[in-house]
C-alpha positions as CSV (number, residue, x, y, z in Angstrom):
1,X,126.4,105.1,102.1
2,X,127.2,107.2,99.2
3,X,127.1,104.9,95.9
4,X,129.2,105.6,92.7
5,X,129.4,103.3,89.1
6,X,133.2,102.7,89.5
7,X,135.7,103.6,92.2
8,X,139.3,104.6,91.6
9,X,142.0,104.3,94.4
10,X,144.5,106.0,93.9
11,X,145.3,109.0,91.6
12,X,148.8,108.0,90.2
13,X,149.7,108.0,87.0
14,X,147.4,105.1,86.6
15,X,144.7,105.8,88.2
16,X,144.1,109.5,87.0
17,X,144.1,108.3,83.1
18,X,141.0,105.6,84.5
19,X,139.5,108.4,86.0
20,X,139.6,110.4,83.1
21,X,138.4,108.2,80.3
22,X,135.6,106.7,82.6
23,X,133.9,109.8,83.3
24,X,133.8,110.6,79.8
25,X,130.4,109.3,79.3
26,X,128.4,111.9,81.2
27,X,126.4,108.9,82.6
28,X,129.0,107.1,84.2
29,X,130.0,108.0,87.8
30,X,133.3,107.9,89.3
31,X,134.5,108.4,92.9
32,X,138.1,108.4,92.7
33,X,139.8,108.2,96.1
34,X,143.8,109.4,96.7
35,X,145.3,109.4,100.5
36,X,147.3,112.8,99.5
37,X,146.5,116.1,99.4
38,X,145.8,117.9,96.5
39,X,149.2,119.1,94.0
40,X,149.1,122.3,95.4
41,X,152.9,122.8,96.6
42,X,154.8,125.4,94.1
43,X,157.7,123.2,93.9
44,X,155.8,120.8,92.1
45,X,155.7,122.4,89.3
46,X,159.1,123.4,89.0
47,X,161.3,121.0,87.1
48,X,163.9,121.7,88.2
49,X,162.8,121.1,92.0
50,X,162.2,117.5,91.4
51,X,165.3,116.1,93.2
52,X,164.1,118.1,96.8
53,X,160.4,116.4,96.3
54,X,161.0,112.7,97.8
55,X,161.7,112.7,101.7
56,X,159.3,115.5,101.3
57,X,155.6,115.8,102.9
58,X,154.8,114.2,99.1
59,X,156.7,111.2,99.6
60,X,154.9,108.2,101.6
61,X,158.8,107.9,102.2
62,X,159.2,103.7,102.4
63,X,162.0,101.8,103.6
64,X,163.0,98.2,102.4
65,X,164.3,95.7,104.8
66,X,167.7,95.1,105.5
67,X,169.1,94.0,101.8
68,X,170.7,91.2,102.1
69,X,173.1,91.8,99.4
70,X,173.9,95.1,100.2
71,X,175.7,95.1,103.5
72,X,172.0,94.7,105.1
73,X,171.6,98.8,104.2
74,X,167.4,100.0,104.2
75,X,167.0,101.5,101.0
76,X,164.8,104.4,100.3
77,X,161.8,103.7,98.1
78,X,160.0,107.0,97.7
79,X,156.4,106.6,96.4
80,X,154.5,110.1,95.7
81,X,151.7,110.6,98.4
82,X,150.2,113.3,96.2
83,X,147.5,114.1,93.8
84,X,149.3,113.0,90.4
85,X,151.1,110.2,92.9
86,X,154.5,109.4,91.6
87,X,154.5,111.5,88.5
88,X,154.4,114.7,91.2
89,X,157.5,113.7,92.6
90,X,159.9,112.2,89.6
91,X,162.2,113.2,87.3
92,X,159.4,113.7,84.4
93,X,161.7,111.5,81.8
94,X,159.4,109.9,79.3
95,X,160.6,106.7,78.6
96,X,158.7,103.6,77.2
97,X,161.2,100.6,77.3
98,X,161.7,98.4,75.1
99,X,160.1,97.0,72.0
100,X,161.0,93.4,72.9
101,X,159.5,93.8,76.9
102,X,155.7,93.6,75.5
103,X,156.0,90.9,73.0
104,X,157.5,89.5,76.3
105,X,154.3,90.1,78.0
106,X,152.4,88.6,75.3
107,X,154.9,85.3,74.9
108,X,154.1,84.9,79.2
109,X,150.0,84.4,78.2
110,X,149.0,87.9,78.3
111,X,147.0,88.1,74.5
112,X,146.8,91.8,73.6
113,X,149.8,93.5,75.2
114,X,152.5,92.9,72.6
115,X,154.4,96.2,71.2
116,X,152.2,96.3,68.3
117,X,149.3,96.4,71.0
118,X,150.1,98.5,73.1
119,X,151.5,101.3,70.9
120,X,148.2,103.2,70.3
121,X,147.5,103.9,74.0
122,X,151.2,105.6,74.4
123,X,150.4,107.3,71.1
124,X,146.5,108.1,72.5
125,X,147.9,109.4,75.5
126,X,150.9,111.7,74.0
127,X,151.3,115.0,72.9
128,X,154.9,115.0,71.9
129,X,156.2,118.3,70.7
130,X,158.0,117.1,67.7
131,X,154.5,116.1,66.2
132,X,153.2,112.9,65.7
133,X,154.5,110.0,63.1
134,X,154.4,106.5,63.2
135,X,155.4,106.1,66.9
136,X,154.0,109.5,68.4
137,X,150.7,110.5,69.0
138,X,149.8,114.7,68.5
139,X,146.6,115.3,70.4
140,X,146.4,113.4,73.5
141,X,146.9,115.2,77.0
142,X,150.1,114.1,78.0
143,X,153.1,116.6,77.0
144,X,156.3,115.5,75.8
145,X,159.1,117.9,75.1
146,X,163.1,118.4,74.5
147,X,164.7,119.9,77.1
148,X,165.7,123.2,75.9
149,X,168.1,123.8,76.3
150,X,170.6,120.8,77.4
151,X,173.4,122.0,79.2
152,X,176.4,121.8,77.5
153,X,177.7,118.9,79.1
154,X,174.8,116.8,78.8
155,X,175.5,117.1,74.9
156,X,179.5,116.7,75.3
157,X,177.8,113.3,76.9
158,X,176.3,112.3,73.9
159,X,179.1,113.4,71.3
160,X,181.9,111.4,73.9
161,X,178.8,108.0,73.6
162,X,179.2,109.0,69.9
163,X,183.4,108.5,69.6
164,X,183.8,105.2,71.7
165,X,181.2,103.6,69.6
166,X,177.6,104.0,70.1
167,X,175.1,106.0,67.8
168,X,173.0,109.0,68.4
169,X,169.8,108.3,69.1
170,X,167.4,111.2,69.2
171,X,164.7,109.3,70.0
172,X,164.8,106.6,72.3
173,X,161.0,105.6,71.9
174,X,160.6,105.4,68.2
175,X,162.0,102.7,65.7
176,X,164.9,101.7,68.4
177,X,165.7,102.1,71.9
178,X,169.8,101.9,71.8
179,X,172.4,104.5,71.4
180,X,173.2,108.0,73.3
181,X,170.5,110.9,73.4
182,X,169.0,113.8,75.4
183,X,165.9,112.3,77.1
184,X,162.6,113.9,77.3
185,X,160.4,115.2,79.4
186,X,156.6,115.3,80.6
187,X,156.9,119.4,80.8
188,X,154.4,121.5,79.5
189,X,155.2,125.9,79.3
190,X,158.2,125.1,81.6
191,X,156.2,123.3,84.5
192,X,155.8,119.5,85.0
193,X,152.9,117.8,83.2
194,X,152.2,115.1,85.9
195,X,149.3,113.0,85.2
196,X,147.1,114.9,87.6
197,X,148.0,118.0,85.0
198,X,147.5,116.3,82.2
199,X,144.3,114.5,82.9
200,X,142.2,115.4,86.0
201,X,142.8,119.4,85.9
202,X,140.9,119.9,82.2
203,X,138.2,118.0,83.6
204,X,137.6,118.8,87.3
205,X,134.1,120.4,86.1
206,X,132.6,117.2,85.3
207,X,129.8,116.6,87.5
208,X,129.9,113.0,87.2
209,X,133.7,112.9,88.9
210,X,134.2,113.1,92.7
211,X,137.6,113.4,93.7
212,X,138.3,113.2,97.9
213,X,142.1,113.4,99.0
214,X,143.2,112.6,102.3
215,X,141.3,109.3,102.0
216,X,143.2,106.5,103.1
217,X,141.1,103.2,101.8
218,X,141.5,100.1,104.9
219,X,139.7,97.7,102.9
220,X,137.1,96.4,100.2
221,X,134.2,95.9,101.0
222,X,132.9,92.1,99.5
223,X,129.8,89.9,99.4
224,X,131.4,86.1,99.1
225,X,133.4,87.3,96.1
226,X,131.5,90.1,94.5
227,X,133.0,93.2,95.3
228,X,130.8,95.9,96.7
229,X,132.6,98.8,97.8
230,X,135.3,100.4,99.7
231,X,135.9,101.4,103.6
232,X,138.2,104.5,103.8
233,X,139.5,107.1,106.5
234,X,138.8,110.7,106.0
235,X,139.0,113.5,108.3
236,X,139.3,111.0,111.1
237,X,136.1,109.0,110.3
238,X,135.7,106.0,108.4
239,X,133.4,106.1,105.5
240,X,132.3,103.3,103.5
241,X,130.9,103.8,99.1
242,X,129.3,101.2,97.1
243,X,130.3,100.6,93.8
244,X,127.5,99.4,91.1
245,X,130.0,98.2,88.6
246,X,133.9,98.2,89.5
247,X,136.5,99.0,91.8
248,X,139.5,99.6,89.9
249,X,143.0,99.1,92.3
250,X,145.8,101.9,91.3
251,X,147.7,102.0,94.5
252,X,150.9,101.4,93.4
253,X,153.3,98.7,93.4
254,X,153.9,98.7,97.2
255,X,150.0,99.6,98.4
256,X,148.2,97.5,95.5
257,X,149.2,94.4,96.8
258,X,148.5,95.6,100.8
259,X,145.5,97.0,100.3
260,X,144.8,93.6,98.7
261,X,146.1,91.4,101.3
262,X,144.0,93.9,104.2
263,X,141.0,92.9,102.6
264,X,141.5,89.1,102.5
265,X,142.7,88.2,98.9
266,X,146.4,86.7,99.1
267,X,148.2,84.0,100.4
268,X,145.7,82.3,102.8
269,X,148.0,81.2,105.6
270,X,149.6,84.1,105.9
271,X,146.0,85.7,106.5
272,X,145.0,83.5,108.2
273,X,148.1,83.9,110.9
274,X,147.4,87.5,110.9
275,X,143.6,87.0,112.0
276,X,142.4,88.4,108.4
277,X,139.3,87.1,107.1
278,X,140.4,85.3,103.5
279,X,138.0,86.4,100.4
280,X,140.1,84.4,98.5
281,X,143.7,82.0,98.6
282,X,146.0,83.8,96.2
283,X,149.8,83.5,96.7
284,X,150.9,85.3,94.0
285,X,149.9,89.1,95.6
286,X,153.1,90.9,97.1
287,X,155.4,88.5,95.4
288,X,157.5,89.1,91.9
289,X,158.5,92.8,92.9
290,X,160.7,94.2,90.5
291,X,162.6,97.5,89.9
292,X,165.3,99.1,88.6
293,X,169.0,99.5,90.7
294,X,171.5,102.3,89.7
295,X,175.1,102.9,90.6
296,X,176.7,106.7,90.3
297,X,180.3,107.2,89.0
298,X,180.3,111.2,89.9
299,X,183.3,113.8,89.1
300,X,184.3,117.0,89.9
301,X,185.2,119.5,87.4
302,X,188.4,121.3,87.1
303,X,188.1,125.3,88.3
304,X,188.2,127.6,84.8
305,X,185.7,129.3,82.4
306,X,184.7,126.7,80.1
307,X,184.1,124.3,82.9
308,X,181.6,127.0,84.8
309,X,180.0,127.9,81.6
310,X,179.8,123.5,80.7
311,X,178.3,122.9,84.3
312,X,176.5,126.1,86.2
313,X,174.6,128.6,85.4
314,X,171.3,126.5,85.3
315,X,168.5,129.1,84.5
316,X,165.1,128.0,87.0
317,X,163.0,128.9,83.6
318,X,164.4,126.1,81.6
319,X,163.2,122.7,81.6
320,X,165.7,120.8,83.3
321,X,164.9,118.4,85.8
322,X,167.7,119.1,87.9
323,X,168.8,115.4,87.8
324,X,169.3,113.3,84.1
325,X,169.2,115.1,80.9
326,X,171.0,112.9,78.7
327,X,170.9,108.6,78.2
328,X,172.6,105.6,76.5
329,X,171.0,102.8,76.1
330,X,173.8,99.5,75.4
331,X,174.1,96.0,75.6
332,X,177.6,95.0,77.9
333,X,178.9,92.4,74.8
334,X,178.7,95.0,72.4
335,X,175.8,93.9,70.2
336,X,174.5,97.2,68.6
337,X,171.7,95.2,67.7
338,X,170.7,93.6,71.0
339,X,168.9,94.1,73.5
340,X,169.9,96.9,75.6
341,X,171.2,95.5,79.4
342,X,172.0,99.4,80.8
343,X,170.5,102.0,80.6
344,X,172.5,105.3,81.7
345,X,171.4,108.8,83.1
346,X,173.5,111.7,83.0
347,X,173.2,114.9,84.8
348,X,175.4,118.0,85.8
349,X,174.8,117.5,89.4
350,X,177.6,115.8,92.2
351,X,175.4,113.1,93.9
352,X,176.4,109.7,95.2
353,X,173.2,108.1,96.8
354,X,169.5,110.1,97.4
355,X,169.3,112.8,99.2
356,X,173.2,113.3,99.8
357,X,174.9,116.0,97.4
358,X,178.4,117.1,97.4
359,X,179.4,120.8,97.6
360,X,181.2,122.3,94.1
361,X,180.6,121.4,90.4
362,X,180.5,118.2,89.0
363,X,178.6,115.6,87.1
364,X,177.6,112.7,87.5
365,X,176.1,109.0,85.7
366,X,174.1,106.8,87.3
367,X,174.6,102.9,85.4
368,X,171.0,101.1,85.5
369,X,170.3,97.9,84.7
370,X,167.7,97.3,82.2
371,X,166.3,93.7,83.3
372,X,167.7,93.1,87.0
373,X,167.3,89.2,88.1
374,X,166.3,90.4,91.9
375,X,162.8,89.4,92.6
376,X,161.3,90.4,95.8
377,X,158.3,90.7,98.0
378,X,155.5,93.5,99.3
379,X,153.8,91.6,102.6
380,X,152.2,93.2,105.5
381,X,153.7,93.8,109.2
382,X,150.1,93.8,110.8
383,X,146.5,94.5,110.1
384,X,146.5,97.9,110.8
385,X,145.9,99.9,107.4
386,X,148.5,103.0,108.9
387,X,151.3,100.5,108.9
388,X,153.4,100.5,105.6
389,X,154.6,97.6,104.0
390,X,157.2,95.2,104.7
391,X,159.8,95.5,100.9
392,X,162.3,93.4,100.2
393,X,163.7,94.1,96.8
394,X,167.0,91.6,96.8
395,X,169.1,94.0,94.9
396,X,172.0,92.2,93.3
397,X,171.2,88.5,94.4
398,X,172.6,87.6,91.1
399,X,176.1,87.8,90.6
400,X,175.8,88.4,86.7
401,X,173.4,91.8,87.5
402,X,176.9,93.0,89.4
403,X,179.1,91.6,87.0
404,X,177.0,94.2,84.5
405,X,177.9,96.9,86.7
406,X,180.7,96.8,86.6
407,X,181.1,96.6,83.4
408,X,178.6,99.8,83.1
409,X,181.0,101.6,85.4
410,X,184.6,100.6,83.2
411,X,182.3,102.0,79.9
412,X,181.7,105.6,81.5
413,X,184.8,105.8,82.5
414,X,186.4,105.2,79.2
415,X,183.6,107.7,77.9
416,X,184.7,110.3,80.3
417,X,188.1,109.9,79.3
418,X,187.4,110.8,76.1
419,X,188.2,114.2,74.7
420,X,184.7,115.9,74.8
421,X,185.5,115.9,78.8
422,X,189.1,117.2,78.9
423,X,188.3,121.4,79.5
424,X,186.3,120.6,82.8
425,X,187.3,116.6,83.8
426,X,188.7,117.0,87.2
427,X,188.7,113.8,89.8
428,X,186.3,110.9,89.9
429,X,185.1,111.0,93.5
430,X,182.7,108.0,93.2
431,X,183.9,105.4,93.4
432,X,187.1,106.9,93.3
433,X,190.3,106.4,90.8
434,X,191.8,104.4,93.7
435,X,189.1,101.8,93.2
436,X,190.4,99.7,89.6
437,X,189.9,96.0,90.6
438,X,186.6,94.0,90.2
439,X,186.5,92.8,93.4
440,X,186.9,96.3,95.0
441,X,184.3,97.8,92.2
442,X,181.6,95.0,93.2
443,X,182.6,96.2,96.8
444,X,181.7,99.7,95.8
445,X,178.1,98.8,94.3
446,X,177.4,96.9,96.9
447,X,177.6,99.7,99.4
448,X,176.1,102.8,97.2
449,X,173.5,100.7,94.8
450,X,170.4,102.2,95.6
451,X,166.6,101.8,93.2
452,X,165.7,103.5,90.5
453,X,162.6,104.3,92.1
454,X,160.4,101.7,89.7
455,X,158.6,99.1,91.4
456,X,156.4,96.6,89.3
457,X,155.1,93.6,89.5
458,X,153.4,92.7,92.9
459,X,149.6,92.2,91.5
460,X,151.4,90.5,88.4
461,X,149.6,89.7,84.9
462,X,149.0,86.6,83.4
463,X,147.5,83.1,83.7
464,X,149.8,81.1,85.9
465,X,149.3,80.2,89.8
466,X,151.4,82.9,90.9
467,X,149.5,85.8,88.8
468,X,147.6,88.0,90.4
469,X,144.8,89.5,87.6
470,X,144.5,88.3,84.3
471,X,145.3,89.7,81.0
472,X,141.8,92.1,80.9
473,X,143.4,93.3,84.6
474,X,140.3,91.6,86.6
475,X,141.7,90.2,90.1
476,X,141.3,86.2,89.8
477,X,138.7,84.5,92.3
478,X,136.7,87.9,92.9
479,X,134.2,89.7,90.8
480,X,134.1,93.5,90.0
481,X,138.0,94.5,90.9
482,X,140.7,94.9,88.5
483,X,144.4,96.3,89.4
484,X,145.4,98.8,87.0
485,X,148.7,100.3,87.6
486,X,152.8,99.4,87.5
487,X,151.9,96.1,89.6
488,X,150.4,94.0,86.6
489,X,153.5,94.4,84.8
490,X,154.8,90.6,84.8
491,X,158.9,92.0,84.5
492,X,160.3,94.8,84.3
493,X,160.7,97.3,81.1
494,X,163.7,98.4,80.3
495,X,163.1,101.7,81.0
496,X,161.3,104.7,82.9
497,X,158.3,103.4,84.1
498,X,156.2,106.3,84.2
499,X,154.8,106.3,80.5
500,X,154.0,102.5,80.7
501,X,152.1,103.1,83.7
502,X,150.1,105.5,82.0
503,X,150.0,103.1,79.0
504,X,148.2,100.6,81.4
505,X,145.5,103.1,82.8
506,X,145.0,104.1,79.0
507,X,144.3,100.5,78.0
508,X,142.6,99.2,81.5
509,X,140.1,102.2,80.7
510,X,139.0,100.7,77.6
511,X,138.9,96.8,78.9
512,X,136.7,98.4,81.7
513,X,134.7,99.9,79.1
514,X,134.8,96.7,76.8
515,X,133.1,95.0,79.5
516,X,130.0,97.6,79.0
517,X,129.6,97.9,82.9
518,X,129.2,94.0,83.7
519,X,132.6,92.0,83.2
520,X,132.2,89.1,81.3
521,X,133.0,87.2,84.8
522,X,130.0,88.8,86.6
523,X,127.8,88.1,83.5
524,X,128.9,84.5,83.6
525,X,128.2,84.3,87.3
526,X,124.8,85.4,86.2
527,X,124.1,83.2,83.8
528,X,125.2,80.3,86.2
């Protein structure tokens, strides 16, 4: 049995930062285990390739249940199954959320994760383009850049936000998150800067770091409560490493909480019924799963020179994503100074649900909500690791989230009736100019409101019988495991969710280090 100081799983966004920082003391050993294969695929790299990556062979390519308040459809809830994880596979926008979301964190009895807080790891981890100021950071491996250049109707977008109302914003993570802008993007020279580019590729000759793909992790190895290891599946044989001081759980959202509940640690009945061995009772794993749901209001574009030169002619060697390039950030009562409730993601591109495009030119916004009241559930169908996990996301359970739709939808379509659109406007074919009344528009999200692709929550942070790890990340009941990725997010952001996730490995890699190798639990179980 091979024998390491910490052990990662999963190399996510997450789990490459840990990896990273850990293994920066030369002395400190790190196996860090991912169940894809290595980043290798060309399209990758291309930005503009992003929308063709999920439902590819680097998508774990999930299903929910039946949502019952969406006609009972299965939505798609791609999760990258790649070195880099889901930062191989998204749309690269760097977004941060809100201000207000970690002093929420901190008001829920999480000391130490307010805004003020947690604003030097996005800073440590950033190298933003623009330079660094008071919100930015310069020098840290992660870049950030404008997309250059925007097309032309991602900034008629901005200038038609601009004349019903709303401010420019050219920066929605600095002193405010509302207004319209032109988002940006992890891209470095052109290619995407996932967090297996950014931080395992400059250090893949440290001799203390052993990264093994294809390694699918069944279960954590305990004694009593002490964690001692991990039991994973590689090349067809199981393999078990011990860990001296950690294992540090960066699965995900969806694969945290199973690979939590596979080795015994969640609710105990449910275990119990399943003929799993329970470490320890803990109800709260699998439950609180949050994430974003967005609703596209697509046209097509009138046949003439200016439209063709506003929507085509996108050049592979620019930085595009291929999907959003510009956002607007609003509150639905008008507030300027609130809150924002929608969020807003504009891209030259016909598309009315994933993986479905219509032939021709066209554009297209997909209206977000910010801080959705759907709470949901990971839980497992069997005991068989290979089996993926049973989502249920409740999209829409509340009747205000749709009522905010709909009132996202009526704002774009006053926007695009503005006169920044009138060379290249043609008809709105989603939902449709047919479809005018709220009852038929809450009829339309219903059938085409699909995620956002942001899962959180399902290992949640805090102190309260439901929460999964406590505010320095360690797993409650057990000794030596921490979750440190998107599921220890307590809500939602308002926001992209990529940058906090890194934010979280950047700031778990120092409460791991705070804890100089024992956590304060072990040394108290020492002591007593």
């Amino acid at each position: 049995m091979t024998q390491y100081d910490y052990i990662v799983i999963g190399a996510g966004s997450a789990g490459c930062v840990v990896a990273n920082r850990m293994t920066q003391d030369s002395e400190t050993t790190v196996l860090l285990l991912e169940a894809g294969n290595p980043d290798t695929k060309p399209e990758i790299q291309i930005p503009l390739s992003s929308p063709n990556l999920p439902r590819s062979e680097l998508d774990w390519g999930y299903f929910s249940e039946p949502e019952p308040y969406l006609n009972n459809r299965k939505i798609f809830c791609p999760r990258g199954k790649v070195l880099g994880g889901s930062s191989s596979i998204n749309s690269m926008i760097y977004i941060r959320g809100n201000h207000h979301d970690y002093d929420h964190w901190q008001s829920l009895g999480n000391p130490g994760w307010s805004y003020q807080d947690v604003l030097p790891y996005f800073k440590k981890s950033e190298n933003q383009q623009r330079g660094a100021d008071a919100y930015h950071g310069g020098d840290g491996e992660l870049s950030v850049t404008d997309i250059q250049p925007p097309t032309v109707a991602s900034q008629r977008f901005v200038e038609a936000a601009v004349a019903i109302g709303y401010n420019h914003n050219p920066d929605f993570n600095g002193i405010q998150q509302s207004g319209a802008g032109i988002y940006q993007l992890t891209v470095k020279d052109g290619k995407r800067h996932s967090a297996a580019a950014a931080f395992l590729v400059p250090i893949l000759k440290r001799p203390n770091l052993t990264i093994t793909t294809g390694a699918l992790v069944t279960r954590l190895l305990f004694e009593g409560t002490r964690t001692i290891g991990v039991e994973y599946m590689h090349e067809g044989r199981l393999h078990q490493a011990r860990v001296n001081k950690e294992v540090i759980l960066s699965a995900g959202a969806f694969d945290s909480p199973k690979l939590l509940m596979l080795s015994g640690i969640g609710d105990a009945e449910q275990l119990q019924a399943m003929g799993i061995p329970v470490v320890v009772d803990l109800p709260g794993v699998g439950q609180n799963l949050q994430d974003h749901s967005l609703v596209p209001v697509a046209h097509q574009i009138i046949t003439s020179p200016v439209a063709h030169e506003v929507i085509a002619g996108l050049d592979p060697a620019i930085t595009s994503n291929g999907n959003a390039e510009a956002g607007l950030f609003l509150d639905t009562e008008g507030n300027l100074d609130a809150t924002p409730d929608l969020q807003f993601f504009f891209g030259s591109i016909l598309w009315i649900s994933p993986g479905k495009t219509l032939s021709g030119l066209g554009f297209t916004v997909t209206v977000s909500l910010t801080h959705p009241q759907n709470i949901g559930s990971v839980s497992l169908p069997s005991p068989d690791p290979k089996d993926p996990p049973i989502i249920r996301i409740n999209f829409l359970q509340s009747q205000s989230d749709v009522q905010k739709l709909v009132a996202g939808i009526k704002i774009m379509r006053k926007l695009f009736h503005t006169s920044a659109f009138d060379q290249f406007r043609g008809e709105e074919i989603s939902p449709g100019a047919e479809v005018i009344s709220d009852e038929a528009l809450e009829a339309y999200i219903r059938e085409f409101c699909v995620t956002g692709y942001h899962p959180v929550g399902t290992c949640k942070m805090g102190t309260d019988p439901m929460a999964v790890v406590d505010p320095e990340l360690r797993v409650r009941g057990v000794t030596g495991l921490r979750v440190v990725d998107a599921s220890i997010m307590p809500t939602l952001v308002g926001g992209n969710t990529n940058a906090p996730t890194i934010m979280i490995g950047e700031k778990g890699a120092d409460l791991i280090k705070a804890a100089g190798g024992v956590s304060s639990q072990v040394a108290s179980a020492m002591a007593n």
